[in-house]
C-alpha positions as CSV (number, residue, x, y, z in Angstrom):
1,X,75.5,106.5,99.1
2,X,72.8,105.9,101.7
3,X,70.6,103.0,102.6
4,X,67.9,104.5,100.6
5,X,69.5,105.1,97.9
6,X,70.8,101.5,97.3
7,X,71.5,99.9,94.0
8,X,70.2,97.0,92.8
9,X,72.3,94.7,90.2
10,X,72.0,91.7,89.2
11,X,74.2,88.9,88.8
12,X,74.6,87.8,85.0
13,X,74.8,83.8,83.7
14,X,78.8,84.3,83.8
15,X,78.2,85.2,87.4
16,X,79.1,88.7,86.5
17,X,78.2,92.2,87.7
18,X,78.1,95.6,86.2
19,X,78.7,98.3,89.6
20,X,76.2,101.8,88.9
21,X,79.1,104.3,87.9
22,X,78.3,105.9,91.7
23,X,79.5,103.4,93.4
24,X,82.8,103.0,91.5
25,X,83.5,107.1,91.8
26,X,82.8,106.8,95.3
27,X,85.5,103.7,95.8
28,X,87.7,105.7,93.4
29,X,87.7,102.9,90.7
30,X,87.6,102.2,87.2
31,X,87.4,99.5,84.1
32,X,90.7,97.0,84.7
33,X,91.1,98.1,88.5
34,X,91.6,95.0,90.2
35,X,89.2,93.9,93.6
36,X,89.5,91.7,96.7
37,X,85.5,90.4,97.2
38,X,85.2,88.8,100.9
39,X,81.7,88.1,102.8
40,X,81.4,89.5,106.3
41,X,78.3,89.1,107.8
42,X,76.5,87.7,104.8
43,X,77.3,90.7,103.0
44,X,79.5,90.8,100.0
45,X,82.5,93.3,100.6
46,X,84.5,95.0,97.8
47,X,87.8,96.7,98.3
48,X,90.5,98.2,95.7
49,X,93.8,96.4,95.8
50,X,94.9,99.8,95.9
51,X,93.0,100.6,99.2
52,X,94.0,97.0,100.2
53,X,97.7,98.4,99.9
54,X,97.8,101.0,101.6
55,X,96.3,99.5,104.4
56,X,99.0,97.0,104.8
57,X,101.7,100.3,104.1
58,X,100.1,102.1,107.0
59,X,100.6,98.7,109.2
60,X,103.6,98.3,108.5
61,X,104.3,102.1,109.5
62,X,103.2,101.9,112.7
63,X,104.7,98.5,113.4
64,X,107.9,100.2,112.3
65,X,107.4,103.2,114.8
66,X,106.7,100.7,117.5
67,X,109.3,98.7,117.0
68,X,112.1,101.0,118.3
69,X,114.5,100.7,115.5
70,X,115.7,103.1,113.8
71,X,116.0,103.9,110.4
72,X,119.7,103.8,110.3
73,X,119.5,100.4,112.4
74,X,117.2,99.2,109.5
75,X,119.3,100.1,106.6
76,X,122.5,99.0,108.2
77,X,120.7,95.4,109.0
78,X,119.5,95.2,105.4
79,X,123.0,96.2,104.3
80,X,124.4,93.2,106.2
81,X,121.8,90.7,105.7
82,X,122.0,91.5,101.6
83,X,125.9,90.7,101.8
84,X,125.4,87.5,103.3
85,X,122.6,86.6,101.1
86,X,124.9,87.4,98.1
87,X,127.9,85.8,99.5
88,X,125.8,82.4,100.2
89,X,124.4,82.4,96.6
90,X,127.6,83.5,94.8
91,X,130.4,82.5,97.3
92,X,133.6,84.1,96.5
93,X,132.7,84.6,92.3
94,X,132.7,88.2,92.9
């Protein structure tokens, strides 16, 4: 959407807000999807949790291609780490 064709809403006694249907399609949202609302710059931001997530997933990817470690290196350590974890919460019951 551009500048001029900006929406104007207003906000409701129950400090609510109905978004024009164009501006849900175009964050790919709809009734029940859940938002993050932040002000940057004095502007109110809106962002899926979905979009949120994958944000942090593509992080994650690239701290995980920087980091040197392999895949195998990763499983194995999560391997070991989930024994110890098991044997310090269960001891020798199993």
């Amino acid at each position: 959407m551009s500048k001029d064709a900006d929406k104007k809403i207003v906000l409701r006694d129950k400090r609510q807000l109905t978004l024009p249907r164009e501006i849900c399609e175009q964050l790919g949202i709809e009734p029940g999807d859940n938002l993050t609302l932040y002000v940057e710059d004095g502007a109110l931001v809106a962002k899926p949790n979905k979009t949120i997530a994958l944000e942090a997933l593509r992080e994650l990817r690239e701290s995980f291609k920087n980091s040197g470690i392999s895949l195998k290196e990763l499983l194995a350590n999560g391997r070991r780490i989930r024994k110890e974890l098991v044997k310090e919460y269960y001891g020798d019951r199993l």
